[in-house]
N, CA, C and O of each residue as an XYZ file, in Angstrom:
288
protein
N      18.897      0.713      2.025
C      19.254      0.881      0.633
C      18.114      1.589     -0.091
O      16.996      1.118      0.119
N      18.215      2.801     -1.033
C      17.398      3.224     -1.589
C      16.593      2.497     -2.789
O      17.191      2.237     -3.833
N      15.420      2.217     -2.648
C      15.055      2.338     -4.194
C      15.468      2.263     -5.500
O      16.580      2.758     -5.686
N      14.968      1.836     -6.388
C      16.169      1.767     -8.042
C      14.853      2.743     -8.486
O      15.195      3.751     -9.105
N      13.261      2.571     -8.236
C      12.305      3.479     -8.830
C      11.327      3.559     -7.845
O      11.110      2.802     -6.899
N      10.648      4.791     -8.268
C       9.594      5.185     -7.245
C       8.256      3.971     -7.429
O       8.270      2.919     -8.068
N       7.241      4.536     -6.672
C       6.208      3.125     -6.714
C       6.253      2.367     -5.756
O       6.622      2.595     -4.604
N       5.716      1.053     -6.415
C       5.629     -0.131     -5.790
C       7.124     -0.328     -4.963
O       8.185      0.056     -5.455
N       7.033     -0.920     -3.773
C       8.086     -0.717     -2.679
C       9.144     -2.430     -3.983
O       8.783     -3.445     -4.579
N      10.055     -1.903     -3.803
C      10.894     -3.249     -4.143
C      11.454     -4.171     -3.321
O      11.715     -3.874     -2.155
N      11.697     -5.358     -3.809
C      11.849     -6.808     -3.223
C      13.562     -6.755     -3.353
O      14.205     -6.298     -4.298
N      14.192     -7.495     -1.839
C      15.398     -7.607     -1.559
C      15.664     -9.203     -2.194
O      15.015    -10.223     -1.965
N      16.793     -9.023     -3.019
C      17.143    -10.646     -3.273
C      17.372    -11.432     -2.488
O      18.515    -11.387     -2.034
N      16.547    -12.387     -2.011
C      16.674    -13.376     -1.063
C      18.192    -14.282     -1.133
O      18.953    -14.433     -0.177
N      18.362    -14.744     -2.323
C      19.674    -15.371     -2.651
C      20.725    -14.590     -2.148
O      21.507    -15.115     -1.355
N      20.889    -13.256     -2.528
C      22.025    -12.462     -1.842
C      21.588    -12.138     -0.515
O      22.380    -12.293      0.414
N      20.190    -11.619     -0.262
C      20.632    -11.275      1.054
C      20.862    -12.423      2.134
O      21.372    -12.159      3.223
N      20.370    -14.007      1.702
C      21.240    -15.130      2.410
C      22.727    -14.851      2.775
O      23.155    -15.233      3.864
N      23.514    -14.200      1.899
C      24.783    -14.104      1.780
C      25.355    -12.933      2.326
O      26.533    -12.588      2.233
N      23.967    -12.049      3.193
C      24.562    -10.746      3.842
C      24.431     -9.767      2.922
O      24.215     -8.575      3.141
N      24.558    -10.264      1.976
C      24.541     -8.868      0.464
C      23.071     -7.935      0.521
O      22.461     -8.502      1.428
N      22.199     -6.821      0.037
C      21.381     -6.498      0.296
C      21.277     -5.862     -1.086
O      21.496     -4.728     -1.512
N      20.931     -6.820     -1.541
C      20.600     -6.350     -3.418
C      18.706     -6.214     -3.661
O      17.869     -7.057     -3.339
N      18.468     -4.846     -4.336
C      17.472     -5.045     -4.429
C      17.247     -5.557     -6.646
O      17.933     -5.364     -7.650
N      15.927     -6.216     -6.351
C      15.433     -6.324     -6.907
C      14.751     -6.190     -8.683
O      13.573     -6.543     -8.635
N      15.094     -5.858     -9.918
C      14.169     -5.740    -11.055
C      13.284     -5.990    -11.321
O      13.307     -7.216    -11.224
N      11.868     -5.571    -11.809
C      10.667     -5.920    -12.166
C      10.341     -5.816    -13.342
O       9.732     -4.807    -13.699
N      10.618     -6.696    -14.134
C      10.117     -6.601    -15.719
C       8.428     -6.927    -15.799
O       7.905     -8.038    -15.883
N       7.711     -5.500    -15.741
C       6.710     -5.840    -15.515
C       5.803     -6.127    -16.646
O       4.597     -6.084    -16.406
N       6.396     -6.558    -18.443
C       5.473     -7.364    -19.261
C       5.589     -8.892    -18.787
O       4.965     -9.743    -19.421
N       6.209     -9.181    -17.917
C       5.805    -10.737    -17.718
C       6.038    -10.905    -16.038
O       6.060    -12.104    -15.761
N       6.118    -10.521    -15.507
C       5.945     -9.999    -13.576
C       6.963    -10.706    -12.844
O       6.698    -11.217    -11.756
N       8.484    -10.797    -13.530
C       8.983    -11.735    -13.034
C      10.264    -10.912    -12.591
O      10.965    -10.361    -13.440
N      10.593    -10.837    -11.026
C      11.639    -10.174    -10.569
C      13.307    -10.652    -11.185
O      13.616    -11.805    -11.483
N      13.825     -9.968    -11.232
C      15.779    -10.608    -11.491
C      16.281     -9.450    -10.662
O      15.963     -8.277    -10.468
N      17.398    -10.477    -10.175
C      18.488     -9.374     -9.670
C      19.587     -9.265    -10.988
O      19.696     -9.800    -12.091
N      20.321     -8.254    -10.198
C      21.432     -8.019    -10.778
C      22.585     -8.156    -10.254
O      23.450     -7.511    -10.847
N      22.944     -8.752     -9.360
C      24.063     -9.712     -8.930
C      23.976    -10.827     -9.279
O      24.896    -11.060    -10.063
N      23.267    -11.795     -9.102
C      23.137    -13.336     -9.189
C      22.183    -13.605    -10.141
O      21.607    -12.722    -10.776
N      21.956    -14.988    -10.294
C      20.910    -15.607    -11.394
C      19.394    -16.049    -11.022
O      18.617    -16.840    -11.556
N      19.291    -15.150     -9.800
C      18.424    -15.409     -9.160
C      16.787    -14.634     -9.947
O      16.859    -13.483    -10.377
N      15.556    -15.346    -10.032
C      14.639    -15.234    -10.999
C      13.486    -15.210    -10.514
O      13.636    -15.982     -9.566
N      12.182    -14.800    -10.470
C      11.501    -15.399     -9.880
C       9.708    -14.606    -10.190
O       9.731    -13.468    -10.660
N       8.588    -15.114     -9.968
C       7.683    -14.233     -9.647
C       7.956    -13.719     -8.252
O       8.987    -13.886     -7.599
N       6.302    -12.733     -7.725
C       6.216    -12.258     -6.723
C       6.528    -13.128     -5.946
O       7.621    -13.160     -5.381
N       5.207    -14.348     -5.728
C       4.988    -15.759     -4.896
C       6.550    -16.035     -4.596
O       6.975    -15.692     -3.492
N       7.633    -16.782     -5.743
C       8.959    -17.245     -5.108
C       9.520    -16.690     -4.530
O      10.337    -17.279     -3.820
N       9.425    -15.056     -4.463
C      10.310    -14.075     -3.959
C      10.039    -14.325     -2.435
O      10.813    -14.866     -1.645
N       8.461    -13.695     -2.105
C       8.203    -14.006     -0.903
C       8.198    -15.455     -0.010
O       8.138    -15.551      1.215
N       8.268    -16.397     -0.870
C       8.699    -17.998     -0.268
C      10.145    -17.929      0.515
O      10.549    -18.422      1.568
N      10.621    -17.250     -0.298
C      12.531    -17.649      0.123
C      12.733    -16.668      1.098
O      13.312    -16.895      2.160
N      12.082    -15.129      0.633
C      12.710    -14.285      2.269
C      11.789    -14.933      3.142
O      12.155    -14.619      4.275
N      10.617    -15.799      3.232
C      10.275    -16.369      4.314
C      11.404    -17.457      4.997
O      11.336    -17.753      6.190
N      12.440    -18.008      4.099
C      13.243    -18.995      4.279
C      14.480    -17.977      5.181
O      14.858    -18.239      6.323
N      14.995    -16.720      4.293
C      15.670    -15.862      5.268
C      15.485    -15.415      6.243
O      16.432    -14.804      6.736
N      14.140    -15.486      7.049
C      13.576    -15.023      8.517
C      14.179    -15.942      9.314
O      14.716    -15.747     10.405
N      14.009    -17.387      8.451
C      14.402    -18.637     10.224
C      15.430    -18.056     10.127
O      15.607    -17.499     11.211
N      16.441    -17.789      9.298
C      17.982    -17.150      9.786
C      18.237    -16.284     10.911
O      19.197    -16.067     11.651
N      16.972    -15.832     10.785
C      17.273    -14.410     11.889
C      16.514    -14.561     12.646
O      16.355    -13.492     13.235
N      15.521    -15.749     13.248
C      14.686    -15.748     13.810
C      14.718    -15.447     15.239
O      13.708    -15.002     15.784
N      16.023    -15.697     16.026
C      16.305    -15.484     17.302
C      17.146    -15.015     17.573
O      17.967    -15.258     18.457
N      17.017    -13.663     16.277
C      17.889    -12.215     16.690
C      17.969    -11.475     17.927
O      18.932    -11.252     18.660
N      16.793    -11.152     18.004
C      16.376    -10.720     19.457
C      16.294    -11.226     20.658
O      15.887    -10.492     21.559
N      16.649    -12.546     20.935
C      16.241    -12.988     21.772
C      17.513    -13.438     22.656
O      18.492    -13.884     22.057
N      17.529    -13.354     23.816
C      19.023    -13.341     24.758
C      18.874    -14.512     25.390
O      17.965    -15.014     26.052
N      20.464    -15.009     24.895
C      20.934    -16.465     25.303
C      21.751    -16.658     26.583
O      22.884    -16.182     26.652
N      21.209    -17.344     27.603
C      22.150    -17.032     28.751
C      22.419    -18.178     29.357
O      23.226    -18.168     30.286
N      21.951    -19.091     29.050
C      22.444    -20.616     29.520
C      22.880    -21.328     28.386
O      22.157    -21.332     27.390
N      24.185    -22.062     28.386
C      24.701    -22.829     27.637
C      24.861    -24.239     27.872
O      25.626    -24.993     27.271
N      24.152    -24.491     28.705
C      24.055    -25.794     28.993
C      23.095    -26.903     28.115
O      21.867    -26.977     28.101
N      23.943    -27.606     27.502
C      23.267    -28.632     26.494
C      23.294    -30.290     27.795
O      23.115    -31.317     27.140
N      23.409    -30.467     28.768
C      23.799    -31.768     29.252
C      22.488    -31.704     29.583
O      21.950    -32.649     30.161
C-alpha cells in the first residue's frame, strides 16, 4: 500500500490489520498521536508498536512447515 505522505515511513493499523484490512495510519503531529481512518483506533508511537508486536504472534509460524499432525 502506498504512502498517504512522503517522509517518515507510516504505521499500519494494528486493529485493522488484525482483521486482514491494511489501513495505514494519520499523524497529527501537534500532539504525536497516530488515528486511523477506518476504526477508532488511537494511539502514540509506543501503543502502535505494542499491538503490531501483538499482530506478529499471529503470523508467527507463517513460514514454518507443518507435517505431523499427531497430537496423541
Amino acid at each position: 500500500m502506498a504512502q498517504l505522505r512522503k517522509g517518515k515511513l507510516n504505521y499500519r493499523c494494528p486493529s485493522c490489520f488484525m482483521r486482514d484490512l491494511d489501513i495505514d495510519m494519520f499523524l497529527d503531529t501537534d500532539t504525536g498521536i497516530y488515528s486511523c481512518i477506518r476504526c477508532q483506533f488511537r494511539g502514540d508511537e509506543k501503543k502502535v508498536l505494542e499491538w503490531n508486536e501483538k499482530v506478529r504472534e499471529r503470523y508467527g509460524d507463517m513460514m514454518k512447515r507443518f507435517d505431523k499432525f499427531d497430537f496423541d
